[in-house]
Backbone as numpy.savetxt, mean C-alpha at the origin, in Angstrom:
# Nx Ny Nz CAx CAy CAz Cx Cy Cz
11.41 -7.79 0.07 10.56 -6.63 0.07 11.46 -5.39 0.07
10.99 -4.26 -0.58 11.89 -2.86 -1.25 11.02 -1.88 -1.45
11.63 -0.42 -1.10 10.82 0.53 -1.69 10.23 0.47 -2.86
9.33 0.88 -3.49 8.55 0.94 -4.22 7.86 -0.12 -4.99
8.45 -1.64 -4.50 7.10 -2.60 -4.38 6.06 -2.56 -3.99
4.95 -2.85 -4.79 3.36 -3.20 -4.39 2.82 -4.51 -3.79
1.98 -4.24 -3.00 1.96 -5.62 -2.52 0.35 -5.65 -1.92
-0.51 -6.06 -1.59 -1.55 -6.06 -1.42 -1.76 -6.47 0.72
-2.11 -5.63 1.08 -2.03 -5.38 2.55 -2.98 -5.11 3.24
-3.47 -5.92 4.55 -4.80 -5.88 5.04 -4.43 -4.61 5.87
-5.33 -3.52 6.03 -5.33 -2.17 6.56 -6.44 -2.17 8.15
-6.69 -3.39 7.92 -7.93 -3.43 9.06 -7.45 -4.17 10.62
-7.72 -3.45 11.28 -8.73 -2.89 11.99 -8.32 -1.36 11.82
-9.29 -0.40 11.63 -9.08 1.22 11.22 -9.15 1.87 12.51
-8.68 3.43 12.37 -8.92 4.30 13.55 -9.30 5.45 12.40
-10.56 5.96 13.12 -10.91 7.27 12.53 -11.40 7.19 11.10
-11.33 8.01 10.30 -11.21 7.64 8.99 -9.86 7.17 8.01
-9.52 6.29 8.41 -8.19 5.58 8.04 -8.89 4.35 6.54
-8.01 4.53 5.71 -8.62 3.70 4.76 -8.30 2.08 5.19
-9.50 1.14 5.05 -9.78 -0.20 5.24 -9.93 -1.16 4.56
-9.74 -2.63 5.01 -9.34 -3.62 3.90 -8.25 -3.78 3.84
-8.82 -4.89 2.49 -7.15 -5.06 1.81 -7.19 -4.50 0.70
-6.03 -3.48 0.22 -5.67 -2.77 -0.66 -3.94 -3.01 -1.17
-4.16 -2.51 -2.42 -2.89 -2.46 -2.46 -1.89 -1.20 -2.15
-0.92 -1.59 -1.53 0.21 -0.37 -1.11 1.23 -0.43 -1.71
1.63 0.54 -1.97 3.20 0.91 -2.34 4.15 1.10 -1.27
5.16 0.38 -0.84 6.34 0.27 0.17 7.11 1.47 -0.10
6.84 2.12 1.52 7.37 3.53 1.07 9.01 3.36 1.98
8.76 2.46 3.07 10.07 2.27 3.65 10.08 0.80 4.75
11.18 0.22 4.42 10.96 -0.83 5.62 11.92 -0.99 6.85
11.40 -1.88 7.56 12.13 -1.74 8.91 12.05 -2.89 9.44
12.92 -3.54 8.73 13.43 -5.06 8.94 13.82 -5.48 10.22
14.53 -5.06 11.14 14.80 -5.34 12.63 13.17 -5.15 13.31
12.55 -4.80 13.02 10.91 -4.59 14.09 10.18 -5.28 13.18
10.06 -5.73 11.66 9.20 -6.47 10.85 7.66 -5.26 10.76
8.38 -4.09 9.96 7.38 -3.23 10.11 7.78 -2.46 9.16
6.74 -2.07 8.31 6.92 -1.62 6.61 5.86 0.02 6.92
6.20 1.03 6.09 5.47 1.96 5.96 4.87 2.02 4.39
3.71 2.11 4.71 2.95 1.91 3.85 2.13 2.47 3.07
1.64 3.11 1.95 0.99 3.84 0.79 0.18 2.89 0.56
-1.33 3.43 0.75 -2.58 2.37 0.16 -3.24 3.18 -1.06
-3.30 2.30 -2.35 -3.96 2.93 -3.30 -5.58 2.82 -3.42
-5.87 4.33 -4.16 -7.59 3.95 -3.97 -7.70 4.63 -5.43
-9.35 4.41 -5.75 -9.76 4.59 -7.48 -10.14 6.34 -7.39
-9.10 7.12 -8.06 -9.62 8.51 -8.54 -11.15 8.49 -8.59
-11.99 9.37 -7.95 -13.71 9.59 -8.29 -13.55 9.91 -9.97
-12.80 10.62 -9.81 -13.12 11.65 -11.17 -12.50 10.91 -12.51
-10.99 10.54 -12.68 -10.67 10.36 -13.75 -10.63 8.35 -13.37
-11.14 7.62 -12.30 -11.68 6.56 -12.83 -9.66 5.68 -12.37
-8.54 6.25 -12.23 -7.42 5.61 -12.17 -6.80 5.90 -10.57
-5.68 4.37 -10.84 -5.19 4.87 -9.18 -4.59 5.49 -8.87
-4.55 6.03 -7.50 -3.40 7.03 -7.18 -2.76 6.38 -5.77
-2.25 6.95 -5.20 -1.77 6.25 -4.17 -2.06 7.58 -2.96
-2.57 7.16 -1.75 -3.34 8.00 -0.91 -2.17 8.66 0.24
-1.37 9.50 0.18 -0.47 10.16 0.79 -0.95 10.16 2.20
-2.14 11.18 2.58 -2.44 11.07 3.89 -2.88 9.83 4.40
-2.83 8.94 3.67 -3.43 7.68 4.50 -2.11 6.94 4.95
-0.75 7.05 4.57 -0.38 6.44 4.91 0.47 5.60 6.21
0.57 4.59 6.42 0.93 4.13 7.88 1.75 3.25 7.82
2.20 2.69 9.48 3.38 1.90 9.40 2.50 0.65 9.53
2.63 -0.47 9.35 1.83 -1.63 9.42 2.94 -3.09 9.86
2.56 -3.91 10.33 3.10 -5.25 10.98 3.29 -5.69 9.34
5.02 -6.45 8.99 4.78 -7.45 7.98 3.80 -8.59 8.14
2.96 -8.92 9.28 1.81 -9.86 9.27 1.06 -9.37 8.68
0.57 -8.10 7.95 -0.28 -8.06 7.02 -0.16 -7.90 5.86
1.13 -8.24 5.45 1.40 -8.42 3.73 0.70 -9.81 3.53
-0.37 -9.62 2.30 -0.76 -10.81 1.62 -0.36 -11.44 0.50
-0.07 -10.25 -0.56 0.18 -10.88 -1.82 1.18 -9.89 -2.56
2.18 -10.62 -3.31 3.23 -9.71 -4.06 2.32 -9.20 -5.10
2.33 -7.45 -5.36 1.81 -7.82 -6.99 2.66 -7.35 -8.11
4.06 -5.48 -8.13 4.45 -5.47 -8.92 5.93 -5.04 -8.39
6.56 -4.82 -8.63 7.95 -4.93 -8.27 8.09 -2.76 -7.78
7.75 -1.98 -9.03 7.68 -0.62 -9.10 6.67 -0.09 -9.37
6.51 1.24 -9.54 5.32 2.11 -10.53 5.87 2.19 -11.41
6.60 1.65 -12.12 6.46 2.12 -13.61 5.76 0.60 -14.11
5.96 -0.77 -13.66 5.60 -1.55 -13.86 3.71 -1.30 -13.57
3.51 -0.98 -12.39 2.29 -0.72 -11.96 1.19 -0.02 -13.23
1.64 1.18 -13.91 0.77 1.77 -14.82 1.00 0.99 -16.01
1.13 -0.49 -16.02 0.67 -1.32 -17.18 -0.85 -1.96 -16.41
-1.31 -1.84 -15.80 -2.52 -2.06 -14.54 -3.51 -1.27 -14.86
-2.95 -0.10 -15.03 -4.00 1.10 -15.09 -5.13 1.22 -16.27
């Protein structure tokens, strides 16, 4: 696991309005000695319909909630889009 891998990550249990589920995130930094990744969850633009990746949402999360690898970068990622 590396910056700017995607990976699909359960976000739940929430506080506040914190985005929920499993979504996919972009690995913004990890922290291999505590097993604890900071995390970018993407959600669907209202308007133009594509993803973005949700800045204020993002958090540090337990590697127990990585589920699934999906792309290595974003440049790989906007073949998705």
């Amino acid at each position: 696991m590396k910056r700017g891998d995607i990976y699909y990550v359960d976000l739940s249990p929430v506080v506040g309005n914190e985005i929920g589920g499993v979504r996919m995130c972009k690995i913004v930094e990890v922290y291999a000695e505590e097993n604890l990744v900071r995390a970018r969850p993407m959600a669907r633009h209202p308007k133009t319909n594509s993803y973005v990746f949700r800045e204020i949402h993002e958090r540090t999360v337990s590697t127990k909630r990585i589920k699934e690898f999906v792309k290595s970068s974003w440049q790989t990622i906007k073949s998705m889009l």
